[in-house]
Every structure is written in structure tokens, then in C-alpha cells.
N, C-alpha and C positions, 0 to 999 in steps of 0.2 A: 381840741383833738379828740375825738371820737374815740372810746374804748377799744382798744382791739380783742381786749376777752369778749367783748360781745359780736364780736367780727367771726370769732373761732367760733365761739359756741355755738352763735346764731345758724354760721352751715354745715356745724358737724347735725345740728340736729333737723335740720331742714331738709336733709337729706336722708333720714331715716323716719319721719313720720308725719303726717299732713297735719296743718294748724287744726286743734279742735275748734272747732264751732260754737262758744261761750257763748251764751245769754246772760249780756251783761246791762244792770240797773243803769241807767242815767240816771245823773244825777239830778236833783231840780236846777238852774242856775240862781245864783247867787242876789239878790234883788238889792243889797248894800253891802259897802266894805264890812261892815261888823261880820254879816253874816258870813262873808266869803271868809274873812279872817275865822270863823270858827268852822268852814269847810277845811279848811287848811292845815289847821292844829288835830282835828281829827283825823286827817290823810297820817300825817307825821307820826301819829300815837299809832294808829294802827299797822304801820308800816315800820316801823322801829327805825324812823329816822331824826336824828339829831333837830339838823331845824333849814330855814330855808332863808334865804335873800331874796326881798322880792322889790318890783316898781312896776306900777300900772301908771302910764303917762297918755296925757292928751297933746293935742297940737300944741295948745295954749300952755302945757305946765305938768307939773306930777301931779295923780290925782292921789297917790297911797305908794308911799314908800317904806319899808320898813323891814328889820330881819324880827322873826320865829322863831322861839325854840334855842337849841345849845350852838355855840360855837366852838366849846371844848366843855365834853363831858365829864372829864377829873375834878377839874379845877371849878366848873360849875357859871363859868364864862357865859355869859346869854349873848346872844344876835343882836346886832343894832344894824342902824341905817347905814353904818362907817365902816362893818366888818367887812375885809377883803374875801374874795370866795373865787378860786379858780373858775374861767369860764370854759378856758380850753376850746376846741374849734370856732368858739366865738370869735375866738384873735385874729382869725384868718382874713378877714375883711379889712385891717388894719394897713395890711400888703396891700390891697387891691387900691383904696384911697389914697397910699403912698405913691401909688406909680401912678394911680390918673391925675396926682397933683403936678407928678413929675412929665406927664404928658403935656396938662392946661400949660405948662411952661416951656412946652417945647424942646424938651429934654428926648423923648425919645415917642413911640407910639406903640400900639396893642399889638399892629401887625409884626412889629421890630422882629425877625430872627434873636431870641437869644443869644448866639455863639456870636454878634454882631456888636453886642452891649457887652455881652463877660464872658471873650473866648475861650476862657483858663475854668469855665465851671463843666464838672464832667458830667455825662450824660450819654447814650448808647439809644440812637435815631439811624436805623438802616435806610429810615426813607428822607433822609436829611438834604439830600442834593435836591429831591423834586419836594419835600414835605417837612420843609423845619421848622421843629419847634418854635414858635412866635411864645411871646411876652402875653398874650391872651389863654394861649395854652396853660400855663402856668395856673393861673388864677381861674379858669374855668373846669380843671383837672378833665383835661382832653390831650396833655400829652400822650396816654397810653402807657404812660409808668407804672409801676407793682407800687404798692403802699409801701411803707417803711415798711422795714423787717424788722423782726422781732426783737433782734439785738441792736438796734437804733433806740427802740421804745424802751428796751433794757440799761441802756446808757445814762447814767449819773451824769451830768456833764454841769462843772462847774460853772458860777454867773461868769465868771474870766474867760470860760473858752468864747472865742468867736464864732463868729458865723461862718466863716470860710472851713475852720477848722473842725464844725460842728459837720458840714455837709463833705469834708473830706473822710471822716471817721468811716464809713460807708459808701460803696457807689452802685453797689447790685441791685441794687432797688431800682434806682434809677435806668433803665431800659425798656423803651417805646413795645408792647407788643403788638402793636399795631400803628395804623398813618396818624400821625398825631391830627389833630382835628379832625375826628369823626365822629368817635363817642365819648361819653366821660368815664371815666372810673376815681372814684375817689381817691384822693391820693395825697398823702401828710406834707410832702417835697417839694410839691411846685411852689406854695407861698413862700419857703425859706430861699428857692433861687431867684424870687421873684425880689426877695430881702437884700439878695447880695445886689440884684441890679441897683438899687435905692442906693446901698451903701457906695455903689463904685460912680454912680453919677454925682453923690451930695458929699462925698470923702466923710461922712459921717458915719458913725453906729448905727443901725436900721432902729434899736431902739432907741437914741437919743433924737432919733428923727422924728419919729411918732410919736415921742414926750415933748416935743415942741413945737409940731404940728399939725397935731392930732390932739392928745391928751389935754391939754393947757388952753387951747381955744375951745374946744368940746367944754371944759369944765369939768373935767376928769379929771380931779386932783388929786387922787390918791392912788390911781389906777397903773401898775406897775409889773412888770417882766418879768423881775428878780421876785429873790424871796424875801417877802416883808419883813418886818422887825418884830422881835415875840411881842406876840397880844393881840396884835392891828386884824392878824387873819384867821380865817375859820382850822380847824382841823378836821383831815378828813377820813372817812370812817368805811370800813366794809361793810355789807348790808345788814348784818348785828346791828348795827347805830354805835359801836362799843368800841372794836378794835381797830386803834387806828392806823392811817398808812401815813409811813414818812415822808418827807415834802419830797416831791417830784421834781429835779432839778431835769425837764426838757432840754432832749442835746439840739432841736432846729425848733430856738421861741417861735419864729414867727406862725406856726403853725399850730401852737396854743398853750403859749406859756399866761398869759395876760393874769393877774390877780385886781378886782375890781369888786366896787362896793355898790350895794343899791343905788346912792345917789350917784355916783358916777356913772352907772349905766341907766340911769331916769335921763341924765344929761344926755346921751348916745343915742338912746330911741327916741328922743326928740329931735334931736339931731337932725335923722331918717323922717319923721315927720313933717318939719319944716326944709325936707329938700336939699341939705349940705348947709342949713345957717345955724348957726348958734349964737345968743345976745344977740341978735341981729346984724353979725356979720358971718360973711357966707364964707365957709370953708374952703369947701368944693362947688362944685356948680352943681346947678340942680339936673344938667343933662348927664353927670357925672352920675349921681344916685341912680337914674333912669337905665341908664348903661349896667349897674351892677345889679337891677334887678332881674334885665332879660339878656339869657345867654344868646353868642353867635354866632361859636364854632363849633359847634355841631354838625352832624349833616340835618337832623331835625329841627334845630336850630336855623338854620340855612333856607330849608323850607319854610317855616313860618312859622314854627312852633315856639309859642312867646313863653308859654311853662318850662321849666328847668331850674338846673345849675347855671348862674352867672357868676361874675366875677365876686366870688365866694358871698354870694348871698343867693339864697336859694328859694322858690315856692313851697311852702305846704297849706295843708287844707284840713278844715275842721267847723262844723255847726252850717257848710254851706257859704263860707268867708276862703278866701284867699289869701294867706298870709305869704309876706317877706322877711328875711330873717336866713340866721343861724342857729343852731345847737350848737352844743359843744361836749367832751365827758374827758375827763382824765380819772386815775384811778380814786376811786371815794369823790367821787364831783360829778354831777350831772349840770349844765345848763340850758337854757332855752330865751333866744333874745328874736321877738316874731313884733312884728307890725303892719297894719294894713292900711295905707297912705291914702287912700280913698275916703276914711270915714275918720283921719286923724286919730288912729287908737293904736296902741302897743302897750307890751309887757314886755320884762325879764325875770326871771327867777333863776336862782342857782340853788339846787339842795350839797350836802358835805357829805353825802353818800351815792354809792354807787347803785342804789334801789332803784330797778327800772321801773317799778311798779307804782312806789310813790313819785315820781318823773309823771310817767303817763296822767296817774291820774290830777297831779297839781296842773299838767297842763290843758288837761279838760274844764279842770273846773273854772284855771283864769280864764280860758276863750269863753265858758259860758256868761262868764260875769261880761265879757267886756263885749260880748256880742250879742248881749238878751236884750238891748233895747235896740237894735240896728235894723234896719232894712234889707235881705239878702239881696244881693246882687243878681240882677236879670240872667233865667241861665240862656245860652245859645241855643238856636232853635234847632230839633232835630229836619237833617237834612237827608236825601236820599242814598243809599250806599255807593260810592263810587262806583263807575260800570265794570272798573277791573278789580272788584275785593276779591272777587274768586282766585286772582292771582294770590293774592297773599291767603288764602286758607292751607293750611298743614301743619307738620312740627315744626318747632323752634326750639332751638334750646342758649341760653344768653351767652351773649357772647362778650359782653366786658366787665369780669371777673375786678375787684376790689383787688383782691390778696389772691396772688397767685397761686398761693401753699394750700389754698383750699378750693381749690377751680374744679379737682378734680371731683368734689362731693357738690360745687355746685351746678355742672352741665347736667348732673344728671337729676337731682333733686329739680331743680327748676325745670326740666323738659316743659312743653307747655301745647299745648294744641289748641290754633286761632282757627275760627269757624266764623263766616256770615250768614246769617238767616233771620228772617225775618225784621230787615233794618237795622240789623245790631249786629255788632262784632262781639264772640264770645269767646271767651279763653277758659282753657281747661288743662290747669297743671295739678302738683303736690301744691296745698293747701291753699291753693285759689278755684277754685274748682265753681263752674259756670259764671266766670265774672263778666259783665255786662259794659259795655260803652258803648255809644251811639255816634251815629256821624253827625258833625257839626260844621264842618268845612272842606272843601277839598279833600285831602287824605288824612285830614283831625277827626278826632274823638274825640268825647269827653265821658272819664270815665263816670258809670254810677250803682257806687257802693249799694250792699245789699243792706246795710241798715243805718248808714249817715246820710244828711241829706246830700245831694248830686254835687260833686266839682262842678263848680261856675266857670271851668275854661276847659278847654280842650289838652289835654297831656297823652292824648298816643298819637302816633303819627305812622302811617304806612309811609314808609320811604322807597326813593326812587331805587330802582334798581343799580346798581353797580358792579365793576369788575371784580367785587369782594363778595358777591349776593344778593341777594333778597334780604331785608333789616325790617323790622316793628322796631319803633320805640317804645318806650310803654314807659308811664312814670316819670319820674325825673332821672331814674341815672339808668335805666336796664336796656340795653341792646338786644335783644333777638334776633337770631342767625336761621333763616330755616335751612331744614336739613330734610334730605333725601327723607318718606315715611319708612321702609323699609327700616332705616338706619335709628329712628327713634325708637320700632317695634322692637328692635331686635337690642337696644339697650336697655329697656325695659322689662324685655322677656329674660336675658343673660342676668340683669339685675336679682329678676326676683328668685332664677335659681337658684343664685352664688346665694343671696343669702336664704332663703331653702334647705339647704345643703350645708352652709353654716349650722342652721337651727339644729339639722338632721343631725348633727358630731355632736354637739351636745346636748343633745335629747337622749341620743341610742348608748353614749358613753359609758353613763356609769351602770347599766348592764352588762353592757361586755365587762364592764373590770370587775364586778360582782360576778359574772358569770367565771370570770376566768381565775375565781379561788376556787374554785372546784375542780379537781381536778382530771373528772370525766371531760370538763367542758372545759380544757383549755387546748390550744392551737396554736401553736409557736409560730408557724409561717404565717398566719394570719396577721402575729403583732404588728410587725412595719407597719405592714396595709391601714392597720386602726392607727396604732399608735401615734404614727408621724400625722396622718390629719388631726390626730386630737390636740397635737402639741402646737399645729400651725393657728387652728382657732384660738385655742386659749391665746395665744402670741398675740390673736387680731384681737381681742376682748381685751387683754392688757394692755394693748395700743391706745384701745378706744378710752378706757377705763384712766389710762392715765393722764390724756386730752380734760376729763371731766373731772378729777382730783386737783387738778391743776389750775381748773377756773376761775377759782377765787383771788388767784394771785398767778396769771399765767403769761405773764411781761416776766417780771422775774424767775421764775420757774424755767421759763425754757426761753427766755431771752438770754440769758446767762447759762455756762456752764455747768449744772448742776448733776444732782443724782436723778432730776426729773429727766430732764433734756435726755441725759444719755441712759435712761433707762428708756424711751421714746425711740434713741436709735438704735440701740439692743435688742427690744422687742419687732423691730420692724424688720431687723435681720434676721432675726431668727423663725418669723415668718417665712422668709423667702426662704430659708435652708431648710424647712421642716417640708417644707411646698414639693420642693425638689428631691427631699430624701423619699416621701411620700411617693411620688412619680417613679422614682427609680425602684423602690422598695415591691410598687404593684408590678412594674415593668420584669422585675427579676426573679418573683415569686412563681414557681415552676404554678403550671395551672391546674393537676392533679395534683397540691399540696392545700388547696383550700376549697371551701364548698363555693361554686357557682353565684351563688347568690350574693355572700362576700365577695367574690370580684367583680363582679356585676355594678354592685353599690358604691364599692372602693373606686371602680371608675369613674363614675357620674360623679361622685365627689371629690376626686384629687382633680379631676379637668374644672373644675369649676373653680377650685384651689388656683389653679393655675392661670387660668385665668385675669381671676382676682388679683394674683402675685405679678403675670406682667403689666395690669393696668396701673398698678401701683409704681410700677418698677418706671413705666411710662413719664410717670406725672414726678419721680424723683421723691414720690414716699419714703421707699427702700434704702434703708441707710441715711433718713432722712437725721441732718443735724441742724435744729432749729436756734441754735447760739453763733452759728455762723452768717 
């Protein structure tokens, strides 16, 4: 399960300033395990993180398993090969194997209508007569559902509660904002109803299903849902490496509760390497692994685009390699389980903190290790620009938002402006700015990074047109919508007033309130005019300010009822009323009561206010209560 503090923070700040441009050292690659092992311990030390779990396995066997560093700091516990370590989103693939077993046996299929398998699980599909939810949906996160909500992720929820009971706790989340199979958006809920399907065809526990047919043939012996027994698991830590957070009791396991240890997951990504066999008996079928690598309800998918989200196993890329795999993050957990079945190689690592920094860089340096002796993969050959790119040239701005609650910072942060010229497709948004892809096939791309070596496959796709628009894919999960140019211009131009104008209230503030202890120079009809805008920024800065206080722990924080949460919806009203008193305050102020130049300013700044207040008020900012 994917952090969702890095879900908030990520577009609260995407949307306020372009990625700098680091020039960042590579590292050399690793030329033996000793060596990478002392890569490693030095990432940990300089990153103040506890320690890691790790397995680099070949086709044939583990070649280095092993845990680093602390597993609990107090007590002075060190990492072994046995210690359990949340993998979280890792677990998600564990659903998708459960139902293609449940498939091979004729139990049901991908295309099945959900409401067909388990009428009684709730869900909100407007296009459900012509476009329902199928059991593929599910596990390729193309229902169109909102990610959990905050108070989901805030949910204690006991090893005793069920699954039915866990996915009843909550149903808002659950609603299609769009034709389920089109695009993806990531989403924590589909593998837990994809769980209940498992449990209502096998009358079993979903986890006792997967501990018997899964776990125990894989050779995952100690690999477990609940909470271990003290000692066996790591503890996990905030990015101090020091304080720790209490165990995470996930209210919907199957979306990544999983606790697993090096050797259990050496056995897993071998697994994956030899195609669904383990000891050399076959699990799954090896069409079965194939199937969860390349997604198919997509529309880009559908097209031909073999890159994506499948059934919860996903493409990424690094050094010029294509990897398969998951990540995964829970609070104080990062992990990463990738393999590339072409050249028989794979890792996992989990670290016990939430350090994105040490993440990144341990996953750079196991690809280097395990890709320094490899051959890259031939890239596609560049082809000539379709004859209708000129069709897709203009704005876009994405259009299948993750987390609903933040859609509104991300349509405009991501705006993005696609351009053809000279054989290349060029895009130009907030911190992508002139990125390059080439054509490679029909309406594919393949993108190529300004300072990695080039994707070996094609992952954007110009799509066909439809009665929804014009759509780019781009990447594995981002839709683009284009939109009218005017309508980008003119959100980018209102953009940079509003905050313009913002800056101007507290730039010019503490003058006026300096000026106004004098009392040649004070103006009583003037105050509304100042005053209510100065109180509506502060209001917005407190908003923002509270968002960023909140990071380090912001599941709890404003998952739950706190003084956080409801000082988030306090501030956010009092915006809107300071917006409004402001407006009336200029509106009522006779206009031989104040100098020209003050109304003049008070205008252009309370409309911009205003502005600001109904797009907020739009998106259901305004009063927003994030514990609900």
C-alpha cells in the first residue's frame, strides 16, 4: 500500500513549483556483493535509516540474501534473513494469482461483471448497464474509483475484523468517476473486492487461501497478514531512523498488509522467474504470469500498448532494462520487489523507514549491480510521426486523478502542452519541461529521458478519439484530456494572478499596519478593504501550513478527528467568510471615503480572492472535513 502522505504532499507541491533540475552523481555499479553490500550500509548511515531486507535471486537460486543494519533500534535487534518487514502494495498481486487460480479452474473469468460474482459488495457505477465493473477492473485499477480515504487509511482495524466488514466500514471511496475500463488510477479497493470474490467462491478466508495456496507452495513460510509475534518483525521508524510508529493494523489486508522476510520473498521473485513454478511444481501457469505483466483494459491498452499497470504487477525502467514487479510503502516501510524475466534476474528490498531518499537510492544501486553485466535490450527503431500528430498537438491537462481530494492542485499543476516537430513528440508542463519521445509504432512512443539511457518500449500512446475526447497516454497510469488552448491560457494566466495577489496581501501588510499606528496615517474605511483580504491569506497559508505540519504523520492527523483535521476545516471556512466579507466590505465602502488607488487594488485583489474561494468551494475544499 503506497503511502498516501506522499500522495498529499507529492501534489500539494507539484502544484506550486517545477522539479529543480539536480545534477545528480551516479553511482559507479557494484562489480561484487561485498562491494554492493558496502554501497548499501553507506546509503543507510547517511540517510539515517535503521537497516534493510534484502534478495537478489537468479532463475536458478538466491544469489545474496540477507538483512542490514537495525531491526529495532532500543533493543539493539540487528536484521537477519528471517526478519519480517512490511511490504505493503507488494501484497496486491497475491489477489490477482488468487483469482487467475480461481479462473484456471473454471470458477469464474477477468471479463465476469463483479455484481455477477458478489451482488451484496457496494460500489456506485453510473455506467453499469452499458460499462460494468468486470473482475479485471479490479486488479488493473481501471474501475474509476477515488483511492481510499483518509479515514480508511486511518482505521485500526482489528486481525478479527473481516473482509466484508472491513470494505463495509466505508463505501465513498468507492465511486466510478468515469467508464470503468478506460484508464487507470491507482486505487487501494479493488484488490480487497477482488478478495471477497476469492472468499465467496472457495467459502474460505482470502488469507487462509493464500497461506495455502500461495504462501506454502511458493516456500513462504513465514510470510503472514496479521501481526507477527514479538521479535520475528522489524520495527518501523519515521525518517529520524529513531521514532517509531505502531504496527499498522490495515482495515482492506489484501491491499497490503503482507509481513515477509528476505528468504521468503528470494522464494517469490523466483517464482516470477521461472514463470509460476516453484520446486518444480507449477503453481500457476506460465500464461498466467504473462497475463499479469501486460495490462488490457485500457483504452491504451486495447490499442497495443504492451507498457502499464496489469493485473497488479506493473512496468518500470532503469539503466536501459525493463522491469516487472511492485512496490509497495506503508507508514515507516518502503519496499521494491522488480524482476526482468528475459535475462532471469530480480531483487527485493524492504527498508523500516519511510525515507524516500534512501529507497531511491538502494534501488539504483541494486539495478546497477544486477544490470552491470547485461546486454541492453535492442531499442525500437525510430519510426515517422503519424500523419495525424498534428491532431493531438495543444493543452492537456490529466485527467485520471489518484485521490480525488487533491485533483483540484493536480489539473492545474500538471497542465501540459504536447507539440510535434521534428520527428519527436514534445511535452511541456510544471517540471517536465521539453521531454522528448519518439515514434516507434503506429500511435507509440517511446519515451527518452534527458539523462537515463532511453525506455526499451514504447509507453505513450496517442489514442483514438472518442465521445469522451481526444486522450495521450503517457506513462503507465497518466491520462490526458486535451482541452480547448484558450481554456489552458486563461488557467494559467487567473493562476498566476490569484497567487500574485496573494503575495501582494503579504508583501504590502505589514506597512499598512505599521503605517496605521500613526495616526496622521490611519483610515478607518479603508480597514475592511485591507483587513478582511489579510485575514483570508493568512487563512490560505494556515491551510497550506497545516497540510505540511501534518506530513509526517498525516493518516493519523487528519484521518481521524483531531485538532489537526478540524483546524483544516476551520481555516478553510474562514477563508471563504473573510473572501466574502472582503467583497461586501469594498462593495459598501462609499468611494469618497477612501484614496482611489486603495480601491483600485482592493479590487484586483478581493476578485481574485474570489475567485480563488469559488474554485475551492468547487472542488468541496471549503468546509472540507477530511476524517469523514
Amino acid at each position: 500500500m503506497r503511502s498516501i502522505v506522499q500522495v498529499f504532499i507529492l501534489a500539494l507541491l507539484v502544484s506550486i513549483c517545477a522539479a529543480a533540475d539536480k545534477k545528480e552523481e551516479k553511482p559507479k555499479p557494484a562489480q561484487s556483493i561485498p562491494e554492493l553490500q558496502q554501497q548499501l550500509e553507506r546509503i543507510l548511515k547517511d540517510t539515517h535509516t535503521p537497516g534493510v531486507s534484502i534478495a537478489i535471486v537468479r532463475k536458478d537460486g538466491p544469489e545474496w540474501v540477507t538483512g542490514l543494519g537495525m531491526a529495532d533500534v532500543a533493543s539493539g535487534r540487528t536484521n537477519t534473513p528471517d526478519t519480517l518487514f512490511r511490504i505493503g502494495s507488494t501484497s496486491k498481486a497475491f489477489a490477482s494469482l488468487s483469482i487467475l487460480m480461481l479462473a484456471g479452474q473454471g470458477k469464474l473469468t477477468l471479463e465476469d461483471p463483479v455484481h455477477k460474482l458478489v451482488p451484496d459488495a457496494w460500489f456506485d457505477n453510473r455506467w453499469e448497464s452499458t460499462d460494468p465493473i468486470r473482475v479485471v477492473h479490479l486488479l488493473e485499477h481501471t474501475t474509476g474509483w477515488d483511492d481510499m480515504h483518509l479515514r480508511e487509511y486511518a482505521k485500526q482495524a482489528p486481525d478479527s475484523m473481516t473482509l466484508r466488514e472491513g470494505l463495509n466500514y466505508e463505501h465513498g471511496s468507492r465511486v466510478s468517476r468515469w467508464r470503468p475500463g478506460t484508464r487507470m488510477a491507482y486505487c487501494n479497493s479493488g484488490p480487497p473486492v477482488a478478495g471477497l470474490i476469492v472468499e465467496k467462491l472457495t467459502g474460505q478466508r482470502f488469507e487462509d487461501f493464500v497461506q495455502q495456496n500461495l504462501f506454502v507452495p511458493i516456500g513462504m513460510k513465514s510470510a503472514t497478514y496479521f501481526e507477527p509475534a514479538s521479535g520475528t518483525a522489524t520495527t518501523l521508524y519515521h525518517d529520524d531512523g529513531k521514532t517509531p510508529y505502531a504496527y499498522w493494523h490495515i482495515l482492506l489486508r489484501p491491499a497490503g498488509s503482507i509481513n515477509a522476510s528476505a528468504n521468503d520473498m528470494a522464494k517469490y521473485v523466483q517464482f516470477y522467474l521461472n514463470r509460476g513454478t516453484a520446486d518444480g511444481k507449477q503453481i500457476v501457469s506460465a500464461s498466467d504470469i504473462d497475463r499479469m505483466e501486460i495490462p488490457q483494459s485500457t483504452w491504451a491498452a486495447k490499442q497495443g500498448l504492451k507498457a502499464g499497470y496489469g493485473l497488479n504487477n506493473y512496468w518500470s525502467f532503469g539503466d536501459g532494462f525493463a522491469f516487472h514487479g511492485h512496490n509497495g510503502g506503508v507508514e515507516g516501510g518502503l519496499t521494491d520487489m522488480s524482476y526482468i524475466p528475459e535475462y532471469g534476474a530480480g531483487y527485493f528490498f524492504s527498508i523500516n523507514s519511510g525515507n524516500g531518499d534512501a529507497f531511491d537510492k538502494i534501488t539504483k544501486a541494486i539495478r546497477a549491480y544486477i544490470t552491470a553485466k547485461l546486454q541492453k535490450p535492442e531499442l525500437p527503431p525510430v519510426t515517422p510521426l503519424p500523419v495525424n500528430a498534428d491532431d493531438y498537438a495543444g493543452w492537456y491537462e490529466p485527467d485520471s486523478p489518484r485521490v480525488e481530494l487533491t485533483h483540484f492542485l493536480e489539473r492545474l499543476g500538471g497542465l501540459t502542452f504536447f507539440q510535434f516537430t521534428d520527428g519527436k513528440m514534445i511535452s511541456k508542463g510544471l517540471g517536465n519541461w521539453n521531454e522528448v519521445s519518439v515514434p516507434v509504432s503506429g500511435m507509440q512512443f517511446r519515451y527518452v529521458p534527458k539523462k537515463d539511457p532511453p525506455e526499451p518500449v514504447a509507453t505513450v500512446e496517442l489514442l483514438a478519439p472518442n465521445p469522451d475526447g481526444r486522450f495521450i497516454q503517457a506513462g503507465g497510469g497518466t491520462t490526458f484530456k486535451k482541452i480547448p488552448g484558450w481554456l489552458a491560457v486563461a488557467e494559467i494566466l487567473l493562476t498566476i494572478y490569484i497567487l500574485l495577489s496573494l503575495l501582494s496581501v503579504l508583501t504590502y501588510a505589514p506597512f499598512w499596519i505599521l503605517g496605521g499606528l500613526s495616526r496622521r496615517r490611519r483610515r478607518p474605511a479603508e480597514r475592511g478593504m485591507r483587513g478582511w483580504p489579510l485575514i483570508a491569506v493568512l487563512s490560505l497559508v494556515a491551510f497550506v501550513s497545516i497540510f505540511i505540519l501534518c506530513s509526517a504523520d498525516l493518516i493519523q492527523r487528519l484521518g481521524n478527528r483531531t485538532i489537526w483535521s478540524e483546524m483544516l476545516f476551520v481555516t478553510s471556512l474562514i477563508f471563504a467568510i473573510a473572501v466574502l466579507a472582503a467583497a461586501v466590505a469594498w462593495w459598501r465602502t462609499p468611494r469618497n471615503a477612501v484614496r482611489r488607488s486603495v480601491r483600485i487594488y482592493s479590487r484586483v485583489v478581493i476578485v481574485a480572492l474570489l475567485i480563488a474561494a469559488f474554485y475551492l468551494a468547487y472542488w468541496d475544499i471549503i468546509g472540507i472535513r477530511t476524517w469523514l
